[in-house]
Legacy VTK file of the C-alpha trace (Angstrom):
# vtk DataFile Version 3.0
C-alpha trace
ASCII
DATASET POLYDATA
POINTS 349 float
0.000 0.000 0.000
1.637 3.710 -0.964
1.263 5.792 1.568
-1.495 8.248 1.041
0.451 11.784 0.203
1.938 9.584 -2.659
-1.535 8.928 -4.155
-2.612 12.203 -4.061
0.262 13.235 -5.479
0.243 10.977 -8.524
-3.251 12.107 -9.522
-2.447 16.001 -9.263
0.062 15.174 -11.695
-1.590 13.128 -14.280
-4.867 15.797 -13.980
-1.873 18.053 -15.050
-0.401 16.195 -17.867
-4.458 15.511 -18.911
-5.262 19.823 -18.456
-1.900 20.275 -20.952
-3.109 18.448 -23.490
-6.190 21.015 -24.437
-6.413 23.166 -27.234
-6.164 27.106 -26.877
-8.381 29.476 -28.930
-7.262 28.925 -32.615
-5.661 31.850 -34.598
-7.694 34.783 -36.086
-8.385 34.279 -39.735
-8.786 37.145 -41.870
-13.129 37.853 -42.360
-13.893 34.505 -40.957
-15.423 33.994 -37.807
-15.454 30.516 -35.379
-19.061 28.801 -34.940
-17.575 27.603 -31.224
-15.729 30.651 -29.773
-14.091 29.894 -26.389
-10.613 29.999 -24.426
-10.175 26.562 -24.636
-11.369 23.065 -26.893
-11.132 19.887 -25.079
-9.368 16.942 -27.351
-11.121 16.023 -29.830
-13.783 18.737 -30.426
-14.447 20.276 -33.915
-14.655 23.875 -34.832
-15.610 25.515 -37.896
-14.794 28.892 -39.819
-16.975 30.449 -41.777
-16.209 33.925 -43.894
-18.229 36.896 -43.086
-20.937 38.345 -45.264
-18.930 39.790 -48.035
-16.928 37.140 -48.516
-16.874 33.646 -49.951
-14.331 30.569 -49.332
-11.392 30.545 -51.572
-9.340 27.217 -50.464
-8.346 25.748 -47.541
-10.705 23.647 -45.141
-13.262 25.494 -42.707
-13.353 22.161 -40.484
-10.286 21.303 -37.815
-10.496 19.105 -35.031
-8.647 19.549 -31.536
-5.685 16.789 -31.857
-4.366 14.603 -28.794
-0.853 17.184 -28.864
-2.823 19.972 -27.498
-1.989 22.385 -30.887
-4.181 22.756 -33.657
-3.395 22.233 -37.277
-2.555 24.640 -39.272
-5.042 26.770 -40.419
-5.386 27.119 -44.233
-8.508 28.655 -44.823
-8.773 31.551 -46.998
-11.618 34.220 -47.077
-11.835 36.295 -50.232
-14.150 39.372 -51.211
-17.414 38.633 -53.406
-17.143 40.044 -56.690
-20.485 41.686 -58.106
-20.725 41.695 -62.244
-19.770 44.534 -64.512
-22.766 46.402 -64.524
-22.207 47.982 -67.673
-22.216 49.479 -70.535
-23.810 52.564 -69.765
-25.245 53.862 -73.238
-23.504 57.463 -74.296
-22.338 56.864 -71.067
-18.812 56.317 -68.432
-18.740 53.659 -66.143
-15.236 54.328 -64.037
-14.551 52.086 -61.170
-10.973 50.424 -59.963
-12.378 47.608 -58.435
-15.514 45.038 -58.298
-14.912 43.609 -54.975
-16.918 44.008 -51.943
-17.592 47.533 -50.920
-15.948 48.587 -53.976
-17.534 52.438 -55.749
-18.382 52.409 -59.285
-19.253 56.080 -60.549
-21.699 56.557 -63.523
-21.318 59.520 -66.140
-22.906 60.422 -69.575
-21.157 62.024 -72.650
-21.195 65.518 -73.494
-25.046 66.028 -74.843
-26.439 63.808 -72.119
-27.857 63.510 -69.108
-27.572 61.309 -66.348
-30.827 59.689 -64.800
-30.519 57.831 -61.658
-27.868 57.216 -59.484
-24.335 58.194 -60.098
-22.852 56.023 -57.850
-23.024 52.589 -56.536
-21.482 49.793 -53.697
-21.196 46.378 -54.662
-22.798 44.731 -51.277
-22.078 41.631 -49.338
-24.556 39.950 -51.689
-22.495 39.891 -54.504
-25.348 42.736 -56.051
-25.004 46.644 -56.485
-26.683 48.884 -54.455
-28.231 50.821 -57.220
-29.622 49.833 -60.625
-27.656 50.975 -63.635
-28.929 54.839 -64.672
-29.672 56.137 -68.037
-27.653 59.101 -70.050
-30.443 60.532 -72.311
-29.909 63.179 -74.653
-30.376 67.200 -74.191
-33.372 68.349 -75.576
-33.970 71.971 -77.430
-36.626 73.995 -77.380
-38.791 74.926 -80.522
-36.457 76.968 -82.854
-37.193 80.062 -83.467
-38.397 80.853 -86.756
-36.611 83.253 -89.366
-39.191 85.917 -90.585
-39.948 85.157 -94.490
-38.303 81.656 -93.760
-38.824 78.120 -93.323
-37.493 74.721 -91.445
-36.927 71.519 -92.564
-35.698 68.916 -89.994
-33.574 66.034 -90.013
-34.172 64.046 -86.311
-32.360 61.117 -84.978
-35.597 60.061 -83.604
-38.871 60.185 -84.378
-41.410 62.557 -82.388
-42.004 66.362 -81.713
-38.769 67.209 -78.929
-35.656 67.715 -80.707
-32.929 66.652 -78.594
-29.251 66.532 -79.254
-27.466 66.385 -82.644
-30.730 67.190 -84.284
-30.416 69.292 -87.176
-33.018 71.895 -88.419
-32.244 73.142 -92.489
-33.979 77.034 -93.250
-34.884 78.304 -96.077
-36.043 81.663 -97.099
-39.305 82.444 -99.348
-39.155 83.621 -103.049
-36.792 86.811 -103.303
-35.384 86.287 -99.731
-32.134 85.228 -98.958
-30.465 83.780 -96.287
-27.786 85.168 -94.406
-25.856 83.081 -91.621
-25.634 79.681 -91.601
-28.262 77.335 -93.248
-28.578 74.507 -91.180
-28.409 74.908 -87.038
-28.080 72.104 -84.643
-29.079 70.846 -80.954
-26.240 71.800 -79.046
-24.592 69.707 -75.361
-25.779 73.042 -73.998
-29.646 72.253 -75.220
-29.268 75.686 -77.548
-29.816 75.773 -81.015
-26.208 76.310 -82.795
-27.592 79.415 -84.611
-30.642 81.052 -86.269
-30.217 83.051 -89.575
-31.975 85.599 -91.367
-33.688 86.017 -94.497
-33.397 89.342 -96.288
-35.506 90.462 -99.343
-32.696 91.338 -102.265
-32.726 93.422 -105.597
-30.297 93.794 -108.034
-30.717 96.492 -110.850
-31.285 95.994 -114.537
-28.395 93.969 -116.108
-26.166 95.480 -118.180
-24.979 94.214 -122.019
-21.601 92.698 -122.702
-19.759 94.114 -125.736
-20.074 91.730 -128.938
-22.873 90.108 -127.224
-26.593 90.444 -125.948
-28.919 89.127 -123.289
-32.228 87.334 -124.182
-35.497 88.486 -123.651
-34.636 91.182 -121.185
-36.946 93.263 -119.391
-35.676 96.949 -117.863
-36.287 96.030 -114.309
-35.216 95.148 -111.224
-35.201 91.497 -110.178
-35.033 90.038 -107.232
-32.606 87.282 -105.629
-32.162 83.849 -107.664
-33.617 85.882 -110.790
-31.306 84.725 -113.747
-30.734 86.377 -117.081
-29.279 84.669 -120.234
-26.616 85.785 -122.512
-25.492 85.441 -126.227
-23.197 86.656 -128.762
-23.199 88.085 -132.255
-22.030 85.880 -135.023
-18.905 84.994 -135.416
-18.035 85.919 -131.726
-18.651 82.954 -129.758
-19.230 82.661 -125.524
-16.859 82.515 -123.109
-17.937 81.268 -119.263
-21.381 80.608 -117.969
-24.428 81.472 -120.124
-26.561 82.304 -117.426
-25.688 85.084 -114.732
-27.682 85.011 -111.784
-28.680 88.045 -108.794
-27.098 87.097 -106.010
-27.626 87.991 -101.952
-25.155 90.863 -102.643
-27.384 93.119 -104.723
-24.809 92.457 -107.589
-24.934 89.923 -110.354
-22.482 86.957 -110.397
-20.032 86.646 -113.454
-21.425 87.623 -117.025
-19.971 85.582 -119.826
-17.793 87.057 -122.318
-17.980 87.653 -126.499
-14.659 85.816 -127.856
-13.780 86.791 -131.195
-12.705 84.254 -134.270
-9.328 83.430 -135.885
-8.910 84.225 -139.429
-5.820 82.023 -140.682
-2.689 84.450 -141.592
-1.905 82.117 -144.353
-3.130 82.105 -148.011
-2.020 78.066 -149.120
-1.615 75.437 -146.569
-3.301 72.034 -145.402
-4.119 71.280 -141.854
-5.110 69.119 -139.293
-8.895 70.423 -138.175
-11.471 68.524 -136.060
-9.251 65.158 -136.719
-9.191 65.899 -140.634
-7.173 67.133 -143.284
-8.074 70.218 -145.181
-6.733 73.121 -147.312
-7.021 76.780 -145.916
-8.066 77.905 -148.962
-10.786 76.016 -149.654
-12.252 75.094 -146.665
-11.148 77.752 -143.796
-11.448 80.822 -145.774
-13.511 82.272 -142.535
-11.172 81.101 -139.740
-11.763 79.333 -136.728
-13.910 80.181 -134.079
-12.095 81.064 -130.018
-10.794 77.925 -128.592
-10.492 75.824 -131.414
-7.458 74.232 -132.085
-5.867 73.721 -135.753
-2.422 71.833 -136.309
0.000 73.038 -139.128
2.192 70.418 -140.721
6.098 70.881 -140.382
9.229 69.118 -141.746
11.816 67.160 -140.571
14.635 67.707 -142.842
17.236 65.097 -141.973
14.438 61.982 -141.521
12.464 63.748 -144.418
9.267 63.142 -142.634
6.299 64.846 -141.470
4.893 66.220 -138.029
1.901 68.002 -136.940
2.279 71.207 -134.348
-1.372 72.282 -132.962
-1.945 76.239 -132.483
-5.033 77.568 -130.704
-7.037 80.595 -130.929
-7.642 82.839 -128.469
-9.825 86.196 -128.648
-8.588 86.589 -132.423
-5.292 85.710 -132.189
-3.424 82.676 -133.616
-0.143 81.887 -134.309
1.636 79.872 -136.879
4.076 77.300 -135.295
7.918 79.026 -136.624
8.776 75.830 -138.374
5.903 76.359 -140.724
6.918 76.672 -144.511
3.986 77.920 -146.637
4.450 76.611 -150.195
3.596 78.551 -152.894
1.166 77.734 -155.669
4.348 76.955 -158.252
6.472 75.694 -155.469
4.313 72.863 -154.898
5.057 71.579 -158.781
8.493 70.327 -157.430
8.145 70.510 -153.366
6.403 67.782 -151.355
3.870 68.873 -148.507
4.614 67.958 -145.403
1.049 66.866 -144.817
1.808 64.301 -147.652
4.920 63.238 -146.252
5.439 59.589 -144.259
4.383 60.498 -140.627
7.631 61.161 -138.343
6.447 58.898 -135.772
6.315 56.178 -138.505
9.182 56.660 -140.212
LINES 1 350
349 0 1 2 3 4 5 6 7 8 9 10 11 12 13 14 15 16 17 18 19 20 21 22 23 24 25 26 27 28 29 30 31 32 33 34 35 36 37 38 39 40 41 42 43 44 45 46 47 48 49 50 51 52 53 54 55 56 57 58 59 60 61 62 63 64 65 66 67 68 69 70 71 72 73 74 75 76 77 78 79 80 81 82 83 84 85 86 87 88 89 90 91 92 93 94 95 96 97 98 99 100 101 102 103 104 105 106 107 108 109 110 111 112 113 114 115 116 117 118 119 120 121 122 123 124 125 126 127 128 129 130 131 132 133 134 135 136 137 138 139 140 141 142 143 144 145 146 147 148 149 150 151 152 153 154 155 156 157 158 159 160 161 162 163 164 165 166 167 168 169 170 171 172 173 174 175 176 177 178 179 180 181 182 183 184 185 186 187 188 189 190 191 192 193 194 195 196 197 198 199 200 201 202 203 204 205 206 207 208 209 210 211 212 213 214 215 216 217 218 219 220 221 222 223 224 225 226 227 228 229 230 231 232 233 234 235 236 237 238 239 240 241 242 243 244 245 246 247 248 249 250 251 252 253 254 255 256 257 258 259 260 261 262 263 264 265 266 267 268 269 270 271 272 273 274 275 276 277 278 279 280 281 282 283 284 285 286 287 288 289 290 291 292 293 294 295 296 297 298 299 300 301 302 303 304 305 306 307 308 309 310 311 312 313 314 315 316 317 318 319 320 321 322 323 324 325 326 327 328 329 330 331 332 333 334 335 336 337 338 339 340 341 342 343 344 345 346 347 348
């Protein structure tokens, strides 16, 4: 038999070795909390982490049991942030953000010429969902134009319906003798102003006056008014140079009158040239010259390849000159000289 002290002190000690073997309070993991939170877990007993609203299990286990040593395993479990879904795209719109995550800000804008409706900001919440529903950017709108006295508007709308709203465009026009000054078309502005509004002003311009050589048709001694055209013509031979018609413009002053040109006679008595893609003799067939802006080509020789080449002269106003390497043969010269127009083309020979 031991002696009682001895027993006594045998059991304080294995109650000691028993109370060493315990578990203490497991380590902290980051936005996870314990489902059994105390100082101590006998051996044996199971705990379990779970992440915090916000946050969803990424890896490691969430179970661990109090082992036999006393010291618990180590902890691998790993809490993460929910993610909520791009909420965009915002039509004519921004969506900035840096983050989806729990918590996270997105910020909603529109574009110049829009504006926002709804929220312009929202939290992605521990439910994986934003707080707010996305917002809408719709246009500026204008008010009615205003209307140009002795004028009219023509639109052209990106949508169909009576409000104009941004990037609309409006197209004036003035009435019968009034004309417009500024610009002709305006348009719905990011400011929801029109870009401008012109006028129309009634315009005259005094009788026309004649060009020399020439005439205008059916003219009446009047004034006329803006847009009113006159048409010109010219005396035979003299022939028109520049637009027929000239027209009264929104500057009281006619646009550019056409001018008389005057014919060509050829300075040559004997020759035969190229005309309109034929050959013909001056003398026979171009005893009246050519009219302003044709073109006639004289025939030339080449001496040392004793061949023939055509050089093209034009008149202008009256005036036309014979290419320098021209030789006009003479009635008897021609008994015993070759023409050059009947000579083997240089560009053949």
């Amino acid at each position: 038999m031991y002696p009682t002290g001895l027993f006594f002190w045998m059991v304080a000690l294995a109650h000691g070795a028993l109370a060493e073997h315990v578990c203490p309070r497991p380590s902290n993991v980051p936005f996870a909390i314990l489902d059994i939170d105390k100082r101590e877990y006998e051996r044996g007993e199971e705990v379990t982490f779970t992440c915090i609203p916000g946050y969803s299990h990424h890896s490691g286990s969430r179970r661990y049991t109090c082992p036999w040593s006393g010291k618990w395993p180590i902890i691998t479990l790993r809490c993460i942030p929910k993610k909520c879904p791009y909420p965009g795209p915002l039509q004519n719109g921004i969506v900035d953000f840096v983050d989806l995550s729990y918590q996270s800000l997105i910020t909603f804008s529109c574009e110049p010429g829009y504006i926002l409706y709804g929220t312009d900001v929202s939290q992605c919440m521990a439910d994986g969902q934003w707080s707010e529903t996305l917002p809408e950017c719709q246009p500026v709108t204008c008010p009615p134009p205003s209307l140009p006295e002795f004028g009219v508007i023509s639109y052209h709308k990106l949508t169909p319906g009576n409000v104009s709203i941004y990037q609309d465009m409006i197209r004036f026009e003035c009435l019968s003798t009034f004309a417009l000054f500024g610009n002709e078309t305006a348009v719905c502005m990011a400011t929801g102003n029109w870009s401008g509004i012109p006028e129309c002003r009634y315009v005259e311009c005094p009788h026309p006056t004649g060009i020399e050589n020439g005439f205008i048709n059916f003219s009446v001694r009047r004034t006329y008014h803006y847009m009113e055209r006159v048409d010109y013509g010219c005396h035979s031979p003299y022939v028109l140079d520049g637009p027929r018609e000239s027209r009264c413009e929104k500057t009281g002053s006619w646009s550019i009158k056409p001018t008389c040109k005057a014919p060509c006679k050829i300075p040559i008595k004997r020759a035969t040239v190229l005309y309109n893609g034929r050959k013909i003799k001056v003398q026979d067939d171009l005893q009246e010259g050519i009219q302003h802006a044709e073109t006639i080509s004289f025939f030339c020789k080449n001496k040392e390849k004793a061949c023939g080449y055509s050089v093209p002269t034009q008149c202008i106003n009256g005036d036309l000159i014979v290419p320098s390497c021209f030789k006009e043969i003479g009635r008897f010269e021609s008994l015993w000289k070759t023409d050059p127009a009947d000579m083997t083309a240089c560009d053949d020979a």
